[in-house]
C-alpha atoms as a printed R data frame, in Angstrom:
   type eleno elety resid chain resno       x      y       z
1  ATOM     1    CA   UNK     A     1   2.634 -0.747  -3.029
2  ATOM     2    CA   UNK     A     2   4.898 -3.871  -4.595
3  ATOM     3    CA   UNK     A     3   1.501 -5.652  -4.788
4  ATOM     4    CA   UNK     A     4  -0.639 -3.012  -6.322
5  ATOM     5    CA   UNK     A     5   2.458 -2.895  -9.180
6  ATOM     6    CA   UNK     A     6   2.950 -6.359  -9.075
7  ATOM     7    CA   UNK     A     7  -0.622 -6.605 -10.480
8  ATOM     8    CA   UNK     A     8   0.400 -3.929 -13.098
9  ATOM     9    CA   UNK     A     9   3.277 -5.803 -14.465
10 ATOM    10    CA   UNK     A    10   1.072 -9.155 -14.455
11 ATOM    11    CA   UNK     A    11  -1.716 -7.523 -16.716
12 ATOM    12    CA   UNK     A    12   1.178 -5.524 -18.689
13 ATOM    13    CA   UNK     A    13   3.673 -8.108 -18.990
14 ATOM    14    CA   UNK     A    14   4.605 -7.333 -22.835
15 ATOM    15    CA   UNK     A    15   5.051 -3.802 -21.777
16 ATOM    16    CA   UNK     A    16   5.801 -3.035 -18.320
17 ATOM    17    CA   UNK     A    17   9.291 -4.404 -16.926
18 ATOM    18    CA   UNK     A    18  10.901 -5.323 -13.259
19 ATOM    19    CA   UNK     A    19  13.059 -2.225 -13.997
20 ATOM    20    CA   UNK     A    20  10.016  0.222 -14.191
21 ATOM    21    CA   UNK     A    21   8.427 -2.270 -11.432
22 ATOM    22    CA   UNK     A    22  10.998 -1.427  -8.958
23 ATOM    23    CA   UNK     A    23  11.582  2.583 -10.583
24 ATOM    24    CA   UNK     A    24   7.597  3.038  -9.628
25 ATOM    25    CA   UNK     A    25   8.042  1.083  -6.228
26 ATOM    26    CA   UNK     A    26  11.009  3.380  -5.164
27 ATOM    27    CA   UNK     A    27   9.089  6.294  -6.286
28 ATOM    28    CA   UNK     A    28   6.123  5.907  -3.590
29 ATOM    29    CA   UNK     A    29   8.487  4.704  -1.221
30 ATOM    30    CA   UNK     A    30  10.491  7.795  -1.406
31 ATOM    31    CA   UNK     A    31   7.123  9.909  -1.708
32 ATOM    32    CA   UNK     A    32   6.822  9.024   2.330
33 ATOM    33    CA   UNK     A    33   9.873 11.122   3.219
34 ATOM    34    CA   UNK     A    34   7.720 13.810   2.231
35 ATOM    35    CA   UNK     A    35   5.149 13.676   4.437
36 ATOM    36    CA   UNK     A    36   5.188 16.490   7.181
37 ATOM    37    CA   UNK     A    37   8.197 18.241   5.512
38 ATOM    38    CA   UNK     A    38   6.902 18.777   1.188
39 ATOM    39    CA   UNK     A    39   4.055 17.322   1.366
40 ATOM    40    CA   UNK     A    40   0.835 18.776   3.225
41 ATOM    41    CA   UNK     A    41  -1.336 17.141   5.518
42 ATOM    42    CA   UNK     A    42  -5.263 17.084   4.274
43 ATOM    43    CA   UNK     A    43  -8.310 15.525   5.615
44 ATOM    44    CA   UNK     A    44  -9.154 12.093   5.121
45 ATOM    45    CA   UNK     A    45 -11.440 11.307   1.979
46 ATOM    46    CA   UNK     A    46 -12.123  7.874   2.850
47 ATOM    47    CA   UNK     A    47 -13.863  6.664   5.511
48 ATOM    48    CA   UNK     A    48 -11.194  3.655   6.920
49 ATOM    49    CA   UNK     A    49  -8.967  6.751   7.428
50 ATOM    50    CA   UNK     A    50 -10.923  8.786   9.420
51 ATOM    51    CA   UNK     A    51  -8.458  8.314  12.434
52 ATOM    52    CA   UNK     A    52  -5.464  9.803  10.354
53 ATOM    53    CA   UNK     A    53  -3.772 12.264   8.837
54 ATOM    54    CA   UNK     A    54  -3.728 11.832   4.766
55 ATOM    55    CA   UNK     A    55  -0.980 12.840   2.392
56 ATOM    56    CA   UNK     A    56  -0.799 12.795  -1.246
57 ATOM    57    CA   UNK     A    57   2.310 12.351  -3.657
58 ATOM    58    CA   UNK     A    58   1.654 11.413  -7.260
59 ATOM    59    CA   UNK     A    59  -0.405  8.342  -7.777
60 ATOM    60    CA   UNK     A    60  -0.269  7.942  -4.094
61 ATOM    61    CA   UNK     A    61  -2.183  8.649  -1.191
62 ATOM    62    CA   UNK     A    62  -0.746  7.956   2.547
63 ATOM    63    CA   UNK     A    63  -2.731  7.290   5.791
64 ATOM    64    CA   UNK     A    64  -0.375  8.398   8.710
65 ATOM    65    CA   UNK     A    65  -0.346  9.166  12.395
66 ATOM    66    CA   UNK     A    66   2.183 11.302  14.226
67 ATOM    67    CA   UNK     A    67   3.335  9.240  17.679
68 ATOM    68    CA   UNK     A    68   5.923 12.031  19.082
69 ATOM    69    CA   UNK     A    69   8.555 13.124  16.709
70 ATOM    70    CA   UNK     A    70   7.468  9.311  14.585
71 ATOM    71    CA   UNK     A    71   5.529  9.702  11.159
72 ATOM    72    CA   UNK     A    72   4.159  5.932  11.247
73 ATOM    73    CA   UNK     A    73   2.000  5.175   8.084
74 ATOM    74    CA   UNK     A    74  -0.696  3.147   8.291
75 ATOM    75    CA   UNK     A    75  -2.061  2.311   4.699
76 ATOM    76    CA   UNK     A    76  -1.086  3.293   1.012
77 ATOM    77    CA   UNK     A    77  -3.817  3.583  -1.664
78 ATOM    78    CA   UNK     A    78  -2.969  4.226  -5.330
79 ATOM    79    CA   UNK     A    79  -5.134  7.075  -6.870
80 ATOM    80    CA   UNK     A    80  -7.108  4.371  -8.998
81 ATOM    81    CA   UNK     A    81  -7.831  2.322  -6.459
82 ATOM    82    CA   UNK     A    82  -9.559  5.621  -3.725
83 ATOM    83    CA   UNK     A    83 -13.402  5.401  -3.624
């Protein structure tokens, strides 16, 4: 996710700042609290996932497994970047 905004900031530089940077970062951090609890699990619409559980907060969509009582995610994917 730092990446993906890294890039933004890069392209944006006259605009975007570290402080909305690390604002957006914390944001889809946060988002993965949310997965099993407000936010609801869906099918997969890509095919890399197809072994997971997906979740979607915001700009963000989460590849996860469940291991026990353990929500581990496996890959992040901002909504711009999904094919």
């Amino acid at each position: 996710m730092r990446t993906f905004y890294i890039n933004v900031a890069r392209k944006y530089r006259h605009t975007y700042s570290n402080e909305d940077l690390e604002r957006n970062v914390g944001e889809a951090v946060f988002a993965v609290y949310g997965i099993e609890k407000k936010l609801p699990r869906r099918q997969p619409i890509i095919e890399r996932w197809q072994n997971y559980y997906m979740a979607h907060a915001g700009n963000w969509y989460y590849a996860y497994k469940i291991d026990g009582d353990l929500i581990i995610v496996a890959d992040a994917c901002h909504a711009q970047n999904m094919k």
